[in-house]
N, C-alpha and C positions, 0 to 999 in steps of 0.2 A: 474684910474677909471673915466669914465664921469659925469663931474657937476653934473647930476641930478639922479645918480644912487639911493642913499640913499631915495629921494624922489618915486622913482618907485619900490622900495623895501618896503616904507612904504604904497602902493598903492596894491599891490600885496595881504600884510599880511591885508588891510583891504576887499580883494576880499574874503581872505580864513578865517580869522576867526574873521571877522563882525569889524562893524568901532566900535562896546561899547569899545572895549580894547585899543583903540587910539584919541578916538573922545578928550580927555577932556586935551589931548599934542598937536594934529593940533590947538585946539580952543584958546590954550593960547597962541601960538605960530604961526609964520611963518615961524621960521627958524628951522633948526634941528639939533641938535647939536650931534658930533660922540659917545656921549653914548649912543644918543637915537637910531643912525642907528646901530649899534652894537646891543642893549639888541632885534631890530627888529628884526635881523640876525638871532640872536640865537632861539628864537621864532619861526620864521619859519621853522629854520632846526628842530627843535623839530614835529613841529606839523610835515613835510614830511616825517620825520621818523616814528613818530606813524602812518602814510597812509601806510607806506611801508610795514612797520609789520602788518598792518591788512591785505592787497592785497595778501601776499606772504602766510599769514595761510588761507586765503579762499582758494587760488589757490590750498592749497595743500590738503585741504579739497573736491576740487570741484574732482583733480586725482584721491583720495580716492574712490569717489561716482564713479567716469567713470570705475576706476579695477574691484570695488566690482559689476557695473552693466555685463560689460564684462564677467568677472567671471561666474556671473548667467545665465550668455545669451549661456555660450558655455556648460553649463551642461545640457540644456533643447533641446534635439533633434528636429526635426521637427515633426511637426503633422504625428502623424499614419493617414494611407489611412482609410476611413472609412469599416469595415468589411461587406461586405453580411449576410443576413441572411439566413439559412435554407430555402429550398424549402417547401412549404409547398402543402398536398393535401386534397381534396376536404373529409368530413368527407362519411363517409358509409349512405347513404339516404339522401344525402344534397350535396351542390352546393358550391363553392369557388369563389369569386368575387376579380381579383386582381394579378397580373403576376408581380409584379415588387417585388425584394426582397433585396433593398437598403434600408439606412437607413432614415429614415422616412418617410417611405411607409406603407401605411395599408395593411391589406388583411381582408374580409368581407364571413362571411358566414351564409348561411340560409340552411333551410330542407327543405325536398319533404312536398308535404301535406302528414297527416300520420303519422309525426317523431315529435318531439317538441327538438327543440336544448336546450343541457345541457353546461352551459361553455359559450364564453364571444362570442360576435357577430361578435365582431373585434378585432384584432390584431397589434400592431403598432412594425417595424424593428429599431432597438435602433443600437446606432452608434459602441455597441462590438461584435455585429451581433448576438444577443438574438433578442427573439419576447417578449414582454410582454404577461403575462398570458399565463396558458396553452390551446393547441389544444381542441376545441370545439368535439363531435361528439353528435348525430342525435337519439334519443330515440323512439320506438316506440309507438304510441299511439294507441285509440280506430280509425277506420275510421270517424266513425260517429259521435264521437264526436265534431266535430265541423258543424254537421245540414247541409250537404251536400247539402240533397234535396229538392227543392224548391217548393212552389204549392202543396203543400200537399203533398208531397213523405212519401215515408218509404225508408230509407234507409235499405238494410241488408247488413251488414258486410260479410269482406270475408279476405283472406291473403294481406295485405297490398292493400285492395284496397276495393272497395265495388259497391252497385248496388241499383239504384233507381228504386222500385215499383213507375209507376206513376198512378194517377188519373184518368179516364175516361176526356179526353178532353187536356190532356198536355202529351208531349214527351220532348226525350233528355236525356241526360246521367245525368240531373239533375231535370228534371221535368220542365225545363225553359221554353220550344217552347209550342204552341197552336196547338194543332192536328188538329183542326176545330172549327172555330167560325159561326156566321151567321145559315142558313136556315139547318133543321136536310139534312142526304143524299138523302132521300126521303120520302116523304109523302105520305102516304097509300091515294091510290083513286087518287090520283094527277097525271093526267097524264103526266105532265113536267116529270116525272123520268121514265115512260115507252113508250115503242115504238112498234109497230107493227115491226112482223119480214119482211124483204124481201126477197119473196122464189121464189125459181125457181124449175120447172121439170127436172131433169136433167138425163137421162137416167131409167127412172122408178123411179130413186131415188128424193126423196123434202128437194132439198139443201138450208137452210136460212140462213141469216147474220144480222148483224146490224150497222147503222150508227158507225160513230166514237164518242167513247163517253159511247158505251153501247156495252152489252153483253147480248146473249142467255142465258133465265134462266135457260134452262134444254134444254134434246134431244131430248125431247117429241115433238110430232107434236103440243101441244097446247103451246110451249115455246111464252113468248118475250122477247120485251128486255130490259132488266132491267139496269140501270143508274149506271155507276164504278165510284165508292168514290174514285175518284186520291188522296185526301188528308187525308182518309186513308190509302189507300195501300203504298204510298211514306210518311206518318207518320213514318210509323215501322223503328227501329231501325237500322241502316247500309245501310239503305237505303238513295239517296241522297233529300235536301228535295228541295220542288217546293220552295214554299215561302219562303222570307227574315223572316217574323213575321208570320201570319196568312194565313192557307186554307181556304178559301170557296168552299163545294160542290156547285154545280149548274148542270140543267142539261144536262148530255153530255160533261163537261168541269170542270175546277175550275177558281175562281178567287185568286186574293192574297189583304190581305187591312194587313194595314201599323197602328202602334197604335198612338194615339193623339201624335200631335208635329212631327210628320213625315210626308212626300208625299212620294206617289209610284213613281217610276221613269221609262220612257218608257219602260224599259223591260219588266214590269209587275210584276217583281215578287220582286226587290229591293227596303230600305226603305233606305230614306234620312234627314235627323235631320233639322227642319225648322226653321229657326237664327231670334228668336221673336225681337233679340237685332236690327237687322234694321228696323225694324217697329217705328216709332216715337213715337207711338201710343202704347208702351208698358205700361207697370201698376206701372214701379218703380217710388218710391217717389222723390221729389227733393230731392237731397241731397246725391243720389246713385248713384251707377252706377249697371248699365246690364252687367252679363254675361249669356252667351247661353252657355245653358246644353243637354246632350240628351235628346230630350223630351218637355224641359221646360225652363226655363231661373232664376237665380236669382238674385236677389237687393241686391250688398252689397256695403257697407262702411268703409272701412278701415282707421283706425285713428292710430296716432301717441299716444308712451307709455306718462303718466302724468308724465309733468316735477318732479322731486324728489332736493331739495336742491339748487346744483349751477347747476343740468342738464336737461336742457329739450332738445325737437324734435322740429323740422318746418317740415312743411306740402313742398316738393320741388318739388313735382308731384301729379294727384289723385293716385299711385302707390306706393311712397318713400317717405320717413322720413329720416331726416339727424338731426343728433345730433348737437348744438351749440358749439363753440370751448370751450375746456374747460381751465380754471385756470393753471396757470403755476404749483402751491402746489397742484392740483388733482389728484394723483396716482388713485383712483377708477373709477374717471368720464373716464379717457382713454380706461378702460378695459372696458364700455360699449359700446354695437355696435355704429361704427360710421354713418352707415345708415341702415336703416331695408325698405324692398321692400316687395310688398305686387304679387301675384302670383297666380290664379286662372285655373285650368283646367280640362276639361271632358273628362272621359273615358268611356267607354265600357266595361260591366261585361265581365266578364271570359278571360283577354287581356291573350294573353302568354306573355311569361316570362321565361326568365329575357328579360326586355326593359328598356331603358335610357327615364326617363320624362322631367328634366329638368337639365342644365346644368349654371354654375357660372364660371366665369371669373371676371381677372383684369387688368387695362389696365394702364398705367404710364401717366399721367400729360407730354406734353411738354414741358422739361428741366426739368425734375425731375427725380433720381433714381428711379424707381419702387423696390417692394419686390424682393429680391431670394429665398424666399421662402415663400409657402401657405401650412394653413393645414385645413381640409376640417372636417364634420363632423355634425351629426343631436343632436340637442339640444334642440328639445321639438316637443311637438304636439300629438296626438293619434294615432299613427302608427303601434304601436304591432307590432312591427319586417316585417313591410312587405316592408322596403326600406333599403338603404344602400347607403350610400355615398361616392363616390371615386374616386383617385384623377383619370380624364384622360391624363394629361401631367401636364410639369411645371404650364401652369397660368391657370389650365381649371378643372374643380370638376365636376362629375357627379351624378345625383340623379336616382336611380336606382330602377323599382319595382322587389321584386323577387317570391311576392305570389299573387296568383290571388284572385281577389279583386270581391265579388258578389255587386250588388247592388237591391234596391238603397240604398246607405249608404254617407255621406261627411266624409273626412278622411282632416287631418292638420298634418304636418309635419315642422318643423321649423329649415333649413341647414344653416352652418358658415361658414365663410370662414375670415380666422385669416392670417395678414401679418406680415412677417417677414423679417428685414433686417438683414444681420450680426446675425442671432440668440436673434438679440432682438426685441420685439414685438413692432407695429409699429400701427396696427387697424385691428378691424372686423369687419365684414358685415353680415347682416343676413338677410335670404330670405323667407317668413312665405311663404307656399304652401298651397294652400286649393284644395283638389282633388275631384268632385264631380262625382260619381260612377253611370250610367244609368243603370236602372234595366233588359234595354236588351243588348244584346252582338253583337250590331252594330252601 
């Protein structure tokens, strides 16, 4: 054995089990005498051995854990393909919004005017290829129940449809258009509305005519010629009309005028909506912003929701509201929208439909996974069924009208759009719409 084995043996067993069980034999001592390297020896084969047996029953513990996970791993097939859902079709007096019939795709429906839908609006495709809730269909209603006609009409009912009496001075299939505004068609005595005939001899016979503009009032020799109301005649019903807005008789001709907030446009007879919001010189307060309406323009201000606890908004546009990070312990605060965008626009009564008004997307951060998956869907506002939201591709939602909308009325709808990674929820966004409705239909 080498000189200083016994001392590197008592150097060892104070690495492994601390110098307290030897300090007070090195402190009396320098030298070491063979019982003390002996009772060392044993000491450390002792403790090696209790390391050993502990080592050898975890190992056999840890093979235990790796069969039993094995074991479970080989009874659990792979994932089922996700199922299709059922085709679905459009109910009896109403419209289907929606072709995709995977799982977790909506399908959206609405009725004709006339029907009032019985049953849910929408439908969501669940991964065993079920729809949630059952198929909607489309109930008859009164026509006129819902005041069809506009400007004093009467409506009268008919089979799935009905018919506007209109007023002395408004036409259209709802009383909407101006027959004539301005100067009556003629004025008794007024010679502007009549004409002398121009006649000629013409073989014994006295052939007369009249300018353009006017017509012979009889066949009689005492005829003239009396002045053609173009905006009545082309008023009546299936007939095409002159004006965009309003006839003027005049005479021999018509004109066309355009209602406040509009100009006529060189053809004469088209109205075009005048954008008060580039004028400097409009009437909104500080503190607003302008939008241009048809017709008019309005002052609004969009504010962010009042902080509540650990969560408030910042102002990050005059547009957008972004939520402040929230608390590591906040499960609630997450599920509130991470920004909410503010969303203004004008339409035109009577639009068809179905049309796409507005459209949501999302876009991935540079170096960051984006979602695999969005779900799309309306979450407030006064809408009474007349929109529908849904998905147009993977990152893209669309806002959908599907009922024609009279004005003037302001309408609010308020669309989400919820991200998902992995099936686990990640943020929503939410997008307030304010739709303001012009009371004509251009």
């Amino acid at each position: 054995m080498h000189p200083r084995s016994p001392r590197a043996l008592l150097l060892l067993l104070l690495l492994v089990a601390g110098p307290a069980q030897l300090s007070a034999q090195l402190s009396a001592q320098n030298c070491v005498s063979r019982q003390q390297v002996l009772a060392a020896t044993r000491q450390l084969q002792q403790l090696l051995k209790a390391q050993e047996t502990r080592f050898a029953e975890g190992l056999r513990d840890l093979r235990g854990r790796l069969a039993a996970l094995q074991s479970s791993a080989s009874r659990v097939g792979p994932d089922a393909p996700p199922v299709p859902c059922p085709a679905l079709n459009a109910p009896l007096g109403g419209r289907k919004f929606g072709n995709k019939y995977s799982a977790g795709h909506e399908v959206h429906f609405a009725c004709d005017p006339g029907f009032r839908l019985v049953g849910p609006s929408s439908v969501l495709c669940l991964p065993n290829g079920t729809w949630t809730g059952e198929g909607p269909h489309c109930r008859d209603i009164s026509e006129c129940s819902s005041q069809p006609c506009q400007n004093g009409g009467t409506c009268v009912e008919g089979v799935n449809q009905y018919k506007c009496v209109c007023p002395p001075g408004r036409t259209g299939s709802r009383c909407q258009h101006h027959a004539q505004t301005g100067a009556p068609e003629r004025v008794a005595g007024d010679p502007a509305f009549s004409r002398a005939p121009r006649c000629a001899q013409v073989e014994r016979t006295r052939q007369c005519s009249c300018e353009a503009g006017f017509q012979l009032s009889s066949t009689a020799g005492d005829s003239i010629c009396q002045d053609v109301n173009e905006c009545e005649l082309y008023g009546q019903e299936g007939r095409p009309r002159l004006c965009m807005h309003a006839c003027v008789n005049t005479p021999g001709s018509y004109r066309c005028t355009c209602p406040s907030g509009y100009r006529t446009l060189p053809d004469g007879k088209s109205c075009e909506d005048v954008d008060e919001c580039v004028n400097p010189q409009h009437l909104c307060p500080r503190g607003t912003l302008c939008v241009n309406t048809g017709g008019s323009f309005q002052c609004v201000s969009p504010e962010c929701p009042k902080g509540s606890g650990n969560v408030s908004y910042v102002k990050t546009s005059p547009f957008q509201c972004e939520r402040s990070p929230c608390p590591m312990d906040s499960g609630p605060c997450r599920h509130l929208p991470k920004t909410i965008s503010f969303h203004f626009l004008s339409l035109p009564s009577n639009l068809t439909t179905p049309i796409t008004l507005f459209r949501m997307a999302t876009a991935s951060a540079p170096g960051r996974p984006g979602p695999n998956s969005l779900r799309f869907g309306i979450v407030g506002g006064n809408s009474r069924g007349h929109f529908v939201m849904q998905r147009a591709d993977r990152q893209t939602g669309e806002l959908i009208l599907v009922q024609t909308l009279e004005g003037p009325q302001t309408l609010e709808v308020d669309v989400d759009m919820s991200e998902y990674l992995d099936r686990s929820f990640q943020a929503n966004h939410v997008s307030q719409v304010t739709i303001f409705v012009s009371p004509y239909d251009f």
